[in-house]
C-alpha positions, 0 to 999 in steps of 0.5 A: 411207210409213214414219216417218223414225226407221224409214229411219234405223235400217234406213239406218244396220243396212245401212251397218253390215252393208257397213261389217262385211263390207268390214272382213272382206274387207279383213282377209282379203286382209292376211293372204292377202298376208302369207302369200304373201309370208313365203316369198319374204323367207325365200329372199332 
């Protein structure tokens, strides 16, 4: 069994890693809907 220290620190790098990618997607998919919807609000 490894120290708690070591399960700490690998607990806390795996939630900064979801955490990151969650914040890229999220990010991504703003922009992607901004984009689709510059068009449409300039024909109206």
């Amino acid at each position: 069994m490894p120290p708690m220290k070591t399960i700490l620190l690998f607990l806390s790098y795996c939630i900064a890693l979801i955490f990151k990618r969650t914040i890229l997607n999220a990010n991504n998919l703003f922009n992607y809907i901004r984009k689709e919807l510059q068009p449409k609000s300039l024909n109206a």
